[in-house]
VEXLO-393410 format. One line per field, with one value per atom (N, C-alpha, C): x, y, z; residue in one letter; atom name; residue number from 1. Coordinates in nm, 4 decimals, padded with zeros to 6 digits, always signed. Atoms other than C-alpha are relative to their C-alpha. Layout:
// residues N
xx = [X  ...]
yy = [Y  ...]
zz = [Z  ...]
residuo = [A  ...]
atomo = [CA  ...]
num = [NUM  ...]
//
This chain:
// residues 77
xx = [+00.0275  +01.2842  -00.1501  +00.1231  +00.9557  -00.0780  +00.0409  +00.7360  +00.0426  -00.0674  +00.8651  -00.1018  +00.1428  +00.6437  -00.0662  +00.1151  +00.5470  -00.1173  +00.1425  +00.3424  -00.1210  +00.0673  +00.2058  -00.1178  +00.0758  +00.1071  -00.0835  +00.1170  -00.0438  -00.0998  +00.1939  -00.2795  -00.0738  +00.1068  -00.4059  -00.1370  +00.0645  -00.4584  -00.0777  +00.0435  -00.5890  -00.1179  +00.1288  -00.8862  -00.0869  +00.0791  -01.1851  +00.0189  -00.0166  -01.1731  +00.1417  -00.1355  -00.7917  +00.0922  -00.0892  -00.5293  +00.1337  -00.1685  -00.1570  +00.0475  -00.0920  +00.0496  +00.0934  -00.1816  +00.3710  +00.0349  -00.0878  +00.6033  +00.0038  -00.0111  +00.6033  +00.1359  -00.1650  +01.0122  -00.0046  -00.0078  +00.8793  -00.0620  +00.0611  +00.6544  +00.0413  -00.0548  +00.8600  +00.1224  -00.0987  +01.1327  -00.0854  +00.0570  +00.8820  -00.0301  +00.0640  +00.6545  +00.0953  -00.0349  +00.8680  +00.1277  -00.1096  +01.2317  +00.0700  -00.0365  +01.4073  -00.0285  +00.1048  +01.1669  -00.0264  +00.0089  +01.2483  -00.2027  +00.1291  +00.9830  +00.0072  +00.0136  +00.8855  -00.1348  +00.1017  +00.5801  +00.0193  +00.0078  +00.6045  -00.0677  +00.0557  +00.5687  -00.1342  +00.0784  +00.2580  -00.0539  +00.0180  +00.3678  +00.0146  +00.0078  +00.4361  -00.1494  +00.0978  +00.0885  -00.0983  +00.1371  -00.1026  +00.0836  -00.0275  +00.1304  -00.0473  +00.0392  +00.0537  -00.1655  +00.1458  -00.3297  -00.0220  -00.0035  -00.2586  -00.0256  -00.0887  -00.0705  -00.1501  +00.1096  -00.3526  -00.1228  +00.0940  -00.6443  +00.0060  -00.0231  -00.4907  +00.0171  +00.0078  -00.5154  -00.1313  +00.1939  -00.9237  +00.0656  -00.0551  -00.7408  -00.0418  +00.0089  -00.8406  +00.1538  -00.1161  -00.5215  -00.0202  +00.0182  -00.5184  +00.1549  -00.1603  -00.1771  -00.0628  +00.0307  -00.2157  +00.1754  -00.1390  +00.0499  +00.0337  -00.0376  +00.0203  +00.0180  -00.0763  +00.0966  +00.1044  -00.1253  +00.3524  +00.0453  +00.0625  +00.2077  -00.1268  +00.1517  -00.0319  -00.0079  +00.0814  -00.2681  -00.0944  +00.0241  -00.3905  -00.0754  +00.1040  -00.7527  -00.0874  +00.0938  -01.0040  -00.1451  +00.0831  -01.2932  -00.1665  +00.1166  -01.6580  -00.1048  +00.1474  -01.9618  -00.0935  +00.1013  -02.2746  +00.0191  +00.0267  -02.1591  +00.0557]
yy = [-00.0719  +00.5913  +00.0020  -00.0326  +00.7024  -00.0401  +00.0513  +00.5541  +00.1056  -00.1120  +00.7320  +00.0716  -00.1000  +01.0205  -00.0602  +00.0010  +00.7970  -00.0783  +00.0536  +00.5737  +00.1223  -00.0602  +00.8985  +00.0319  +00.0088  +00.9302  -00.1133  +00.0697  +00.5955  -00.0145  -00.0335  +00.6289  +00.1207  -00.0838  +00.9379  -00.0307  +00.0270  +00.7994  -00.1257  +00.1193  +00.4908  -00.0361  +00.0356  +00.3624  -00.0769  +00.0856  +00.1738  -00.1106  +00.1581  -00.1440  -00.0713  +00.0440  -00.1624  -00.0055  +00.0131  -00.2763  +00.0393  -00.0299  -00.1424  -00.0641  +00.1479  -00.4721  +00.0502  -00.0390  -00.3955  -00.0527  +00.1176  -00.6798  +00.0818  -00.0223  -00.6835  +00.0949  -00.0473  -00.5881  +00.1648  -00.1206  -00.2622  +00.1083  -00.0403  -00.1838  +00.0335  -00.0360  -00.2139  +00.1118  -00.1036  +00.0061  +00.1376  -00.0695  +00.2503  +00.0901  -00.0506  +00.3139  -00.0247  -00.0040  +00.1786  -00.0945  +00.0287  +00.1417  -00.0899  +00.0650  -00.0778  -00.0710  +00.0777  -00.2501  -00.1147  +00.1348  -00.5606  -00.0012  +00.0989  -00.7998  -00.0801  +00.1154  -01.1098  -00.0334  -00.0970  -01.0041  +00.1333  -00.1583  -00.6250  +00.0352  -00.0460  -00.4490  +00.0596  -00.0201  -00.3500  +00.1797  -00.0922  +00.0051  +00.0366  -00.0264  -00.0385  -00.0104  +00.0411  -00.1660  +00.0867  -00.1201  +00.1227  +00.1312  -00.1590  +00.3951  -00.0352  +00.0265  +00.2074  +00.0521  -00.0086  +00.2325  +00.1652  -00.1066  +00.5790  +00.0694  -00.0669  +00.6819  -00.0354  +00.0086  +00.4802  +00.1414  -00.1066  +00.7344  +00.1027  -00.0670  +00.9995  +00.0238  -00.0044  +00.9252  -00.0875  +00.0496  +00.7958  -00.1704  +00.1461  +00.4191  -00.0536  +00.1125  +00.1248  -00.0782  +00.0907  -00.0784  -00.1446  +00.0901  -00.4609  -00.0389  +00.1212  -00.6879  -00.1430  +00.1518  -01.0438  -00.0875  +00.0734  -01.2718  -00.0887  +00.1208  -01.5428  +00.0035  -00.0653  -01.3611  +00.0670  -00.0906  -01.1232  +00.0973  -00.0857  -00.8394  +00.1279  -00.0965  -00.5167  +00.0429  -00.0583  -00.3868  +00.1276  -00.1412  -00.0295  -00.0073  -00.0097  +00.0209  +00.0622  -00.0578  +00.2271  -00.0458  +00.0371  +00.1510  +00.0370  -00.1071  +00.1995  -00.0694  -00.0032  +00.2242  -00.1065  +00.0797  +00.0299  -00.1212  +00.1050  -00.2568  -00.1193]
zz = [+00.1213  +00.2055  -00.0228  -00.0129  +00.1550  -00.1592  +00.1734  -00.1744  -00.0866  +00.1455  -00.5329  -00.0271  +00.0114  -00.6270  -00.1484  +00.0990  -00.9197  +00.0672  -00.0432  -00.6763  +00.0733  -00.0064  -00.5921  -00.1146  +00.1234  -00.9657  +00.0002  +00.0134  -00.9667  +00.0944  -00.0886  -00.7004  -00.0073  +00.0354  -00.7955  -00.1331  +00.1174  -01.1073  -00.0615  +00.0425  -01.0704  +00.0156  +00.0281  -01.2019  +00.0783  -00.0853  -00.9970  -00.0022  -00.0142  -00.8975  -00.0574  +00.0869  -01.0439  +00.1124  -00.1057  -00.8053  -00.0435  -00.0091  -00.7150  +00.1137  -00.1298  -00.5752  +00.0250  -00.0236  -00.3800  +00.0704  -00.0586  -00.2513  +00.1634  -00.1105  +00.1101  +00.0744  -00.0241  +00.1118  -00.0229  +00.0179  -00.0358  +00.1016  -00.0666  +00.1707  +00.1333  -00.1159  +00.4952  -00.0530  -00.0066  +00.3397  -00.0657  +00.0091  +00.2164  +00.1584  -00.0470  +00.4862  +00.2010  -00.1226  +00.8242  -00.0444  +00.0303  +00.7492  +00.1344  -00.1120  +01.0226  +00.0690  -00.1255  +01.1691  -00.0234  +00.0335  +00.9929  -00.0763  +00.0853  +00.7892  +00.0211  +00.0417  +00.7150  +00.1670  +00.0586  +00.8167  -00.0045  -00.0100  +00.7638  +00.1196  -00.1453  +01.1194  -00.0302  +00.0049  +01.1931  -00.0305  +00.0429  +01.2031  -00.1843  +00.1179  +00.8167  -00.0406  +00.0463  +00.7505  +00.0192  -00.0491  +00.9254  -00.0745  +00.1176  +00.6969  -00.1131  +00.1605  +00.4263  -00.0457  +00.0031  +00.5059  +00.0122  +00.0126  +00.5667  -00.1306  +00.1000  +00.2722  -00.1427  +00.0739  +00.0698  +00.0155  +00.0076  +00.2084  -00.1031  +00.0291  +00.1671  -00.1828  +00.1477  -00.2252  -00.0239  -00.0042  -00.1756  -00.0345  +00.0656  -00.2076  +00.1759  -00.0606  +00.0208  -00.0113  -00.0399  +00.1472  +00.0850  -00.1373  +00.2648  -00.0250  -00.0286  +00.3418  -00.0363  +00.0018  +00.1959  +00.0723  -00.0270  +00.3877  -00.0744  +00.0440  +00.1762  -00.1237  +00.0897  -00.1219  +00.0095  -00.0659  +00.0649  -00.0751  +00.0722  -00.1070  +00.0767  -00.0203  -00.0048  -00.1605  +00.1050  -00.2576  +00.0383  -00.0225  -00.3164  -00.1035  +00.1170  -00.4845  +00.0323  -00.0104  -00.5269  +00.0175  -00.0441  -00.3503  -00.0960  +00.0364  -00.5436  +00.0620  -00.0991  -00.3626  -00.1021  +00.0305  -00.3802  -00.1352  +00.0737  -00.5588  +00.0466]
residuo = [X  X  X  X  X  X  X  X  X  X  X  X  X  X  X  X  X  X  X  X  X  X  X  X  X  X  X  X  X  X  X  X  X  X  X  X  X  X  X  X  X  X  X  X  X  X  X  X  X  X  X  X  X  X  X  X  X  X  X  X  X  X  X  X  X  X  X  X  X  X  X  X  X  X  X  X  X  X  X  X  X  X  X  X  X  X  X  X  X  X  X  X  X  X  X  X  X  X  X  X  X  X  X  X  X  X  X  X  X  X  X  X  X  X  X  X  X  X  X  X  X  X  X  X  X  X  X  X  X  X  X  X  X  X  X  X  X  X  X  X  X  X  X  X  X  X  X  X  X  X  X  X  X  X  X  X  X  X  X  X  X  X  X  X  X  X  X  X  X  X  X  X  X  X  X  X  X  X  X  X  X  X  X  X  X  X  X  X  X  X  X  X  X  X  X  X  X  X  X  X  X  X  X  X  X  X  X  X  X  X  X  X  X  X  X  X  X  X  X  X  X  X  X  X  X  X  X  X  X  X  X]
atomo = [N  CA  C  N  CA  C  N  CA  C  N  CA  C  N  CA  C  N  CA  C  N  CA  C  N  CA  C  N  CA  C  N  CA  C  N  CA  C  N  CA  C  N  CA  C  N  CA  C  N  CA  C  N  CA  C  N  CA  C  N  CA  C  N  CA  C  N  CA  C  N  CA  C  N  CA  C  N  CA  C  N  CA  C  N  CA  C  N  CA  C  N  CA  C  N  CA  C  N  CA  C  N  CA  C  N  CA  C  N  CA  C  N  CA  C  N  CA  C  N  CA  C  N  CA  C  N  CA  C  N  CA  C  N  CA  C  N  CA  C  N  CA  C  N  CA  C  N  CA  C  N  CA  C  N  CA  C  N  CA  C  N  CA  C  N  CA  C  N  CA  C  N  CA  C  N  CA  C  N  CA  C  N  CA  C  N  CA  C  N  CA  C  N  CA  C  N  CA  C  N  CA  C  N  CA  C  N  CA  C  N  CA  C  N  CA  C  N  CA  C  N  CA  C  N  CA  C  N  CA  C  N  CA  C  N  CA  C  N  CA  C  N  CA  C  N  CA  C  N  CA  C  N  CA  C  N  CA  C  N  CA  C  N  CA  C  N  CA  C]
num = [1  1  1  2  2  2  3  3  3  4  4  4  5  5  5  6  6  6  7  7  7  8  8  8  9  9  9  10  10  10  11  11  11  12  12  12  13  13  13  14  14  14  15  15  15  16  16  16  17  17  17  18  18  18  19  19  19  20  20  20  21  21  21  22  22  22  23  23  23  24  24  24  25  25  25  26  26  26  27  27  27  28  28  28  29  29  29  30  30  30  31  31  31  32  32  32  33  33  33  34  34  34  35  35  35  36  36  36  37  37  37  38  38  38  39  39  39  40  40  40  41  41  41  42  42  42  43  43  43  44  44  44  45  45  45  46  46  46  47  47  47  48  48  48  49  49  49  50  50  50  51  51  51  52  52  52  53  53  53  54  54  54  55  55  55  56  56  56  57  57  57  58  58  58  59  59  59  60  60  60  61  61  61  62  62  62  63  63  63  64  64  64  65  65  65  66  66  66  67  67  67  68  68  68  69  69  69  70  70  70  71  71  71  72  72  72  73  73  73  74  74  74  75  75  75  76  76  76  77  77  77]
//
């Protein structure tokens, strides 16, 4: 299943330096369905980084939270 078009809304809309957390479990059934977790495959982690761009958003994976985060990157600071 592919993220809900409201996380489309919130990354368009989201403010600098403001983060969007999403449980690791979501993230593999989002972006790479089947491919198991616990860590999220690697192909989930590079749609995710995708899917971020494509809405001017920076994406990392924390494991030890078991969590990615989606934020808008601002320059020179």
């Amino acid at each position: 299943m592919p993220p809900p078009k409201e996380m489309d809304s919130v990354l368009t809309s989201l403010p600098l330096r403001i983060g969007a957390y999403v449980p690791d479990d979501l993230l593999e059934d989002w972006f790479a369905p089947d491919a198991g977790m616990s860590p999220p495959s690697n192909t989930a982690l590079a749609r995710a980084t995708s899917y971020g761009r494509s809405f001017e958003c920076e994406f990392k994976y924390y494991p030890e939270r078991r969590e990615g985060v989606f934020w808008k990157w601002v320059p020179a600071i």
